[in-house]
C-alpha positions in Angstrom: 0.0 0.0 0.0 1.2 3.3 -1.2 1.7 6.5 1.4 -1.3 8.5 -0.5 -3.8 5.4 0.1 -2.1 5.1 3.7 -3.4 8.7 3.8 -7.0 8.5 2.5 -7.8 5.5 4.9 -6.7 7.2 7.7 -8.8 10.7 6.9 -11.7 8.3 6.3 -11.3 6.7 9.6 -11.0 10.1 11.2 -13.7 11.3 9.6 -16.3 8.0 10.5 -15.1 8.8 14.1 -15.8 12.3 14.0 -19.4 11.8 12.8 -20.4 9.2 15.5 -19.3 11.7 17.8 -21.5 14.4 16.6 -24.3 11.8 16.1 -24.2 10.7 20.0 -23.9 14.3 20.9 -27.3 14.9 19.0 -29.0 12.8 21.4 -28.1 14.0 24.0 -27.9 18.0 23.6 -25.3 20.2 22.6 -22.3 19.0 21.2 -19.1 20.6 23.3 -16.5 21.7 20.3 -12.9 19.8 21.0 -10.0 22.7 22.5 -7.3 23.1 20.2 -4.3 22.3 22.6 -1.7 24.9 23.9 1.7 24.8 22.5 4.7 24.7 24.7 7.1 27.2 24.8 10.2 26.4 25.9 12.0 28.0 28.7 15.6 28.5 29.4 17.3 27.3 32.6 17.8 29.5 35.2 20.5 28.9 38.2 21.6 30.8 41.8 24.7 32.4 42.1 26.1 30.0 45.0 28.6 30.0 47.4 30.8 27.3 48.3 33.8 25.0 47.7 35.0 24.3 43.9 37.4 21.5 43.5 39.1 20.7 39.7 40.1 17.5 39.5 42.2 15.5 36.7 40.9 11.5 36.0 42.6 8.7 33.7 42.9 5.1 33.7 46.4 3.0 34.6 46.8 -0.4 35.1 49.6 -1.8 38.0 53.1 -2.3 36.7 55.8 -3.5 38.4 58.3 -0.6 39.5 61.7 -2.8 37.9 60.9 -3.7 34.4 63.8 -4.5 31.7 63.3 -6.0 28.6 65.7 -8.7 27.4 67.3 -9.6 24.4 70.3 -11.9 22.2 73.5 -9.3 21.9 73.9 -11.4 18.1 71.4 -12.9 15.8 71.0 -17.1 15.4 68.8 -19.6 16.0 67.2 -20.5 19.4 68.2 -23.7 20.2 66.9 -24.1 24.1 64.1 -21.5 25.5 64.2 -23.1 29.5 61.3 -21.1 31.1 57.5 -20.0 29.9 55.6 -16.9 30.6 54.4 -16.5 34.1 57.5 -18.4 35.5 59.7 -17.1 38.3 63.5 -16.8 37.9 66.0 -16.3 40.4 69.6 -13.6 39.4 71.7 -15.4 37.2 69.4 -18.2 35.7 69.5 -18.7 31.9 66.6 -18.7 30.2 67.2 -19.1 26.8 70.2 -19.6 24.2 70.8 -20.0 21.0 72.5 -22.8 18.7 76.8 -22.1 19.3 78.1 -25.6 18.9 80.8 -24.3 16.5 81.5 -21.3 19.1 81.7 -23.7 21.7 84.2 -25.8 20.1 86.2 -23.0 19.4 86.5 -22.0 22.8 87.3 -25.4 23.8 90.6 -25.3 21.8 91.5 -21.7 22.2 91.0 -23.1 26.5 93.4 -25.8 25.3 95.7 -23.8 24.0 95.4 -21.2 26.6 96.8 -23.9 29.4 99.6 -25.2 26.9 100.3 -21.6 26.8 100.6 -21.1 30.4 102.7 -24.3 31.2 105.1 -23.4 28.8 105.2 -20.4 30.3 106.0 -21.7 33.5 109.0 -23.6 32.1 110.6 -20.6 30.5 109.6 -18.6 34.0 111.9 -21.4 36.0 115.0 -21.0 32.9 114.9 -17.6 33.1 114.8 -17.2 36.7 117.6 -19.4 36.5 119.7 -17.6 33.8 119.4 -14.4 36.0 120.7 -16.3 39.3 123.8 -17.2 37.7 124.4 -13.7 36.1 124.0 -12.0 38.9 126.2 -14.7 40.7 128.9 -14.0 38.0 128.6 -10.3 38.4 129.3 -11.0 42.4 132.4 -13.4 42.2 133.7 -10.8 39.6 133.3 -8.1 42.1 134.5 -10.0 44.7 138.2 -10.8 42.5 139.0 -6.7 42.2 142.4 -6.0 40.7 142.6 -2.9 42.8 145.1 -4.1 45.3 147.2 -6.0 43.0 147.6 -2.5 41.0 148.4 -1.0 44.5 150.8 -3.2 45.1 152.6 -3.1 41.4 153.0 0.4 42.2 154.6 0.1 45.4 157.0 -2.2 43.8 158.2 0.2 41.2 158.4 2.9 43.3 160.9 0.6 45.8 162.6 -0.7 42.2 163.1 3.0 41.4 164.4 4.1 44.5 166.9 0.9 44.5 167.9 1.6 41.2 168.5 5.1 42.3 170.9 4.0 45.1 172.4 1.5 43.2 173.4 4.4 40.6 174.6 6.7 43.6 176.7 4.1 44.8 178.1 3.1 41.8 178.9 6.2 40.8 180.8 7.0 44.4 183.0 3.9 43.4 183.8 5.7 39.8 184.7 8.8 41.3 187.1 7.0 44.0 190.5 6.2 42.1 191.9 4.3 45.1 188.5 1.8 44.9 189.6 -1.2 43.7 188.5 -2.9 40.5 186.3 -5.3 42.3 184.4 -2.8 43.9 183.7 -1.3 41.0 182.8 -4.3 39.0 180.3 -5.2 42.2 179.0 -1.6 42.4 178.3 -2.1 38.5 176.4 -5.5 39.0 174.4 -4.1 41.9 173.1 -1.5 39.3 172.5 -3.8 36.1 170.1 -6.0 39.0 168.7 -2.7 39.9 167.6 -2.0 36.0 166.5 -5.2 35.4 164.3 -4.9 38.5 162.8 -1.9 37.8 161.8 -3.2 34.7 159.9 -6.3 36.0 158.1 -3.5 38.9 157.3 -1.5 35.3 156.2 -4.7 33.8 154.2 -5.6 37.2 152.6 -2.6 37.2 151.3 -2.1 33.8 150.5 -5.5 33.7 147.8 -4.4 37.1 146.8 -1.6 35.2 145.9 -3.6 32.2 144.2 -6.2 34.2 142.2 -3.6 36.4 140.5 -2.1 33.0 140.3 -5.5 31.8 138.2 -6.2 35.1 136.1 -2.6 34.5 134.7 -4.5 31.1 133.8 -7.5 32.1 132.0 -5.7 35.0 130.2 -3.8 32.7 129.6 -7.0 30.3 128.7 -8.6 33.3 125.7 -5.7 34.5 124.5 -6.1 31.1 124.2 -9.9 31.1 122.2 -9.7 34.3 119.9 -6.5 32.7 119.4 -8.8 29.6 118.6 -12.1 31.7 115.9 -9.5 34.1 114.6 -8.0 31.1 113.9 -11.6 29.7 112.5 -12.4 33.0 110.1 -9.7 33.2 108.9 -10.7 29.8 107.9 -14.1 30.6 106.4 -12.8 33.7 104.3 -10.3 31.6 103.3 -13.2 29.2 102.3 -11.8 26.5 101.7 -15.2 24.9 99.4 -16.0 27.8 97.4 -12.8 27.4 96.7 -13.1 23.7 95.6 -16.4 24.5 93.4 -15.3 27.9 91.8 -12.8 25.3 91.2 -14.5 22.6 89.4 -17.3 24.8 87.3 -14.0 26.8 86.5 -13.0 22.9 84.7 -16.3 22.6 83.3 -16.5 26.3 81.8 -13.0 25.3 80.6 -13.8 22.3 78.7 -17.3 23.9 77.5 -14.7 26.8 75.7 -12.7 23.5 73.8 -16.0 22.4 72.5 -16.3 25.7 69.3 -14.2 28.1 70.8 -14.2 31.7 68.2 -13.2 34.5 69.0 -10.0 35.6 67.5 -10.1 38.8 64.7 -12.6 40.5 61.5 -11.8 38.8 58.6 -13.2 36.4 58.5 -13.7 33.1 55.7 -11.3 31.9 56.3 -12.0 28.0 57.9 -14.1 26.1 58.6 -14.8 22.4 60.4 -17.3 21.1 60.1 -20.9 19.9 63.2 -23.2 19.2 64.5 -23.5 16.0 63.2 -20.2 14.8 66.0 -17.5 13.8 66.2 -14.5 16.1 68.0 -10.8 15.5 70.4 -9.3 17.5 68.8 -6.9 20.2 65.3 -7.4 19.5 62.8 -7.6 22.2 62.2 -12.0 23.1 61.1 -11.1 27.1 60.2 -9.1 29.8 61.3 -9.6 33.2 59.8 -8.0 36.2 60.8 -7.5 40.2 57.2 -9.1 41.9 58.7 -7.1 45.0 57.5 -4.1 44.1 54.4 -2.9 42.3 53.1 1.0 40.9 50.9 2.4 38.8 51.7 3.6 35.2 49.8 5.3 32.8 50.4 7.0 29.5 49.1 10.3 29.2 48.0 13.1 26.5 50.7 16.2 26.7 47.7 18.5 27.5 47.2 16.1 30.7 50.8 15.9 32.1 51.1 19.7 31.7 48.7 19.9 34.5 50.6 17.4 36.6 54.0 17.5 38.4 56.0 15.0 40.5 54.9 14.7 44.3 51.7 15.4 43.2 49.1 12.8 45.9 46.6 10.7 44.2 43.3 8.9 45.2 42.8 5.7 43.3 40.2 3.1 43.0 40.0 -0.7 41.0 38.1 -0.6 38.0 36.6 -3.9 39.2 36.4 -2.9 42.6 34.8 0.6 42.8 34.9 0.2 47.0 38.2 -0.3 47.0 39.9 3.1 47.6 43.7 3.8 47.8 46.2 7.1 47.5 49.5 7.2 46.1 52.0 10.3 44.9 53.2 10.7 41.5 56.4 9.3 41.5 57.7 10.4 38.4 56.7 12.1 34.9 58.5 11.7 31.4 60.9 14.7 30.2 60.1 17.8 29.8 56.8 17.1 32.1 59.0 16.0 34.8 62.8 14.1 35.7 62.0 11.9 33.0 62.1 7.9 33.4 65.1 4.9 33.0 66.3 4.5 29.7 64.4 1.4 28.5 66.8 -1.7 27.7 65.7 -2.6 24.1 68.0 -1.9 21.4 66.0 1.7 20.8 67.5 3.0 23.9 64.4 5.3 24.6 63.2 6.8 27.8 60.3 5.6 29.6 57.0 7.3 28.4 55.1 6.5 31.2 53.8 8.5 34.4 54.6 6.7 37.2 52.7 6.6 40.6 54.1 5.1 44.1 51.5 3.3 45.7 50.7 3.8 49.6 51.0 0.4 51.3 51.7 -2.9 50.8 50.2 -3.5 47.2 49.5 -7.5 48.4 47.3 -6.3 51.6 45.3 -3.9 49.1 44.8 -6.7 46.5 46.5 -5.3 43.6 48.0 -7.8 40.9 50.2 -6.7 38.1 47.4 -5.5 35.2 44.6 -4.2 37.2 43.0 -1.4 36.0 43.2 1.6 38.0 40.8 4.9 37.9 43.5 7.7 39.1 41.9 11.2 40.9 44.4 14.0 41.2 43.3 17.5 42.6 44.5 20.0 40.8 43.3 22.6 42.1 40.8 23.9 45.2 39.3 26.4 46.9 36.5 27.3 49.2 33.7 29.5 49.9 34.3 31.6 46.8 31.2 32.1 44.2 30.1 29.6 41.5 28.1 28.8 39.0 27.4 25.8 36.8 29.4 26.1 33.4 26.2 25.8 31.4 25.0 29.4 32.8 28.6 31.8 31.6 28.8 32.5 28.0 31.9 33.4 25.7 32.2 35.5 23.1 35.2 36.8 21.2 37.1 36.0 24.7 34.6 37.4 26.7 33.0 35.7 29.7 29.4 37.3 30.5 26.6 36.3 31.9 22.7 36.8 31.5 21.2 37.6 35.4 17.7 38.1 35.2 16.2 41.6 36.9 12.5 43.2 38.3 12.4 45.4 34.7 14.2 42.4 32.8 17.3 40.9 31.7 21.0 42.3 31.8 24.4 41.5 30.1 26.9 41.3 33.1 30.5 40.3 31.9 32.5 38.2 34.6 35.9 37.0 35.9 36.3 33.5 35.7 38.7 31.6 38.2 38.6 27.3 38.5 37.0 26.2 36.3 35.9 22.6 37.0 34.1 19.7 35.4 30.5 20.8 37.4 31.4 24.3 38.6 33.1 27.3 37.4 34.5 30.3 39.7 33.3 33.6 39.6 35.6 35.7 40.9 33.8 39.4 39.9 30.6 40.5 38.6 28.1 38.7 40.7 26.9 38.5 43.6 25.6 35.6 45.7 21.8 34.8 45.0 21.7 36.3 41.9 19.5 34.8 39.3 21.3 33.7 35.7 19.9 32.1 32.9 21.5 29.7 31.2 22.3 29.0 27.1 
């Protein structure tokens, strides 16, 4: 059926109903025409300048975290071989949780171990020789001290001085006996033999003595060759101490311990696992997020907020909280801490982007176990930003704005009157008046 033959039945229906009407109302008297009815005209609200306490309040949702959070990760790229916990487990400092496939890394640290310890036996061996070698230097260097030619070229020179002085008498003398004519022959023939023995003497005491000189600077040499054998056989000593051999060894097998310590996730502390995603066999990059440990110890709440909201916070700020679950279940808490530049900023996250915690943190009041908080419960945060009592108010819905002016329309015995205004808090139910009104005036609203 068509709207126009919708219409027609219903104006015929009116109509039948219109005429038994007026046919009843014949038998009776009178008919009494029907009253058109009123129209409504609506009316704008009014409200009553008021007096009292205004309170602006900040709300948002957060969920309980755990305050120590870190997220874990391989330091080099491979394939998992062993993942040893699931998600939800408990891990103490130190455990490993998972590793990935190194059997070619471990047999080269085997054999760089191997050589390390052949390295440092040898050592030892060429420690005890050289050791040795600078024992009998130095003992060599002593005896050769000990044997100084000194005297002996003290003496040598003594013994030419008496050679000299004999062979100076012996000249005198014989040269007395020349110059007496009555001296016999004999005498002079025994003062000339006295004087030949003289010469020859002096010569050996010359001999002597050069012959102490020679062997004194002979001694000064091997002194010196001596020091420098014992420097050498130190210096060679100090060198196998050092062991250079040894500590390109130690650091070629700490290479290889560092680079198995990169294939495998290490607890960090005793936590739970809170995520986890790996599965054996499958490849893995370096640095990439596989888990996320938490400290069960401690629990906070932490919500990510709009710039426009954290602008209005700051750290230290106290907060009333209740479960999203649990409406009854009230709590407080401060605002522990609020990302840069809205606050000190929070840790550097562990994952390979190195970026700051986001998040607005808040310390909890209590022991988070007696007020039934688990890690994930949603939280409806209240923060008071601002209050302030017995001042005037109105409700928001009665001031106006217009090109940045606040006025208001308060209603008068002759009428109605524009009245501009000086807002102060402005909250979610009430906004401040600060000038233009006065209490128990009557406003209408938009």
């Amino acid at each position: 059926m068509g709207k126009r033959m919708r219409r027609m039945v219903m104006l015929l229906m009116a109509s039948m109903v219109v005429f038994a009407g007026c046919g009843g109302a014949s038998g009776g008297g009178d008919a009494t025409p029907t009253p058109f009815p009123t129209p409504v005209v609506p009316t704008k609200p009014t409200y009553e300048v008021q007096r009292g306490s205004i309170v602006k309040t900040l709300q948002f949702t957060g969920r309980v975290a755990p305050v120590v959070e870190e997220e874990l990760f391989f330091r080099t790229s491979g394939y998992v071989e062993t993942v040893y916990v699931s998600r939800d487990d408990m891990v103490d400092d130190g455990n490993l949780l998972a590793e990935l496939e190194t059997t070619d890394l471990e047999n080269q640290l085997a054999q760089a171990e191997a050589d390390l310890e052949a390295m440092r036996l040898s050592t030892e061996s060429r420690l005890a020789e050289a050791q040795a070698a600078l024992n009998t230097a130095e003992v060599r260097l002593t005896q050769a001290r000990i044997n100084d030619p000194g005297p002996q070229v003290a003496i040598a020179e003594v013994d030419l001085e008496r050679a000299q002085i004999a062979l100076a008498d012996a000249q005198e003398e014989h040269q007395k006996a020349l110059d007496r004519v009555w001296e016999p022959e004999e005498v002079r023939e025994a003062t000339a033999y006295v004087l030949h023995q003289q010469e020859l003497n002096l010569k050996v005491a010359e001999a002597r003595y050069q012959q102490a000189i020679q062997s004194s600077q002979s001694h000064y040499y091997d002194i010196e060759l001596l020091e420098q054998d014992v420097a050498l056989a130190q210096l060679y000593l100090d060198e196998v101490e050092v062991g250079a051999d040894v500590q390109r060894a130690e650091l070629a097998v700490a290479r290889l311990e560092d680079l198995l310590a990169d294939a495998q996730v290490i607890a960090p502390f005793d936590g739970r696992i809170l995520a986890l995603s790996l599965t054996e066999g499958r490849m893995v990059d370096a640095y990439r997020q596989v888990m996320i440990i938490a400290d069960m110890d401690e629990l906070e709440v932490s919500a990510d907020l709009g710039a426009d909201e954290m602008e209005e916070l700051a750290e230290g700020m106290r907060v009333t909280m209740v479960l999203s679950n649990r409406p009854g279940v009230e709590f407080e808490g401060e605002i522990r801490t609020l990302p840069y530049p809205y606050g000190g900023g929070g840790i550097v996250s562990s994952s390979s982007s190195g970026e700051s915690d986001r998040s607005t943190r808040i310390l909890l009041d209590g022991d988070p176990a007696e007020l039934g908080l688990e890690v994930g419960n949603a939280v409806q945060v209240t923060v008071i930003l601002e209050q302030k009592d017995d001042v005037l108010w109105l409700p928001p819905e009665a001031v106006r704005s217009f090109e940045g002016r606040d006025f208001v329309v308060v209603v008068e015995d002759d009428g109605q009157r524009r009245v501009d205004v000086t807002l102060g808090i402005e909250a979610e139910e009430k906004v401040e008046i600060r000038d233009g009104l006065t209490e128990g005036q009557i406003v209408i609203g938009q």
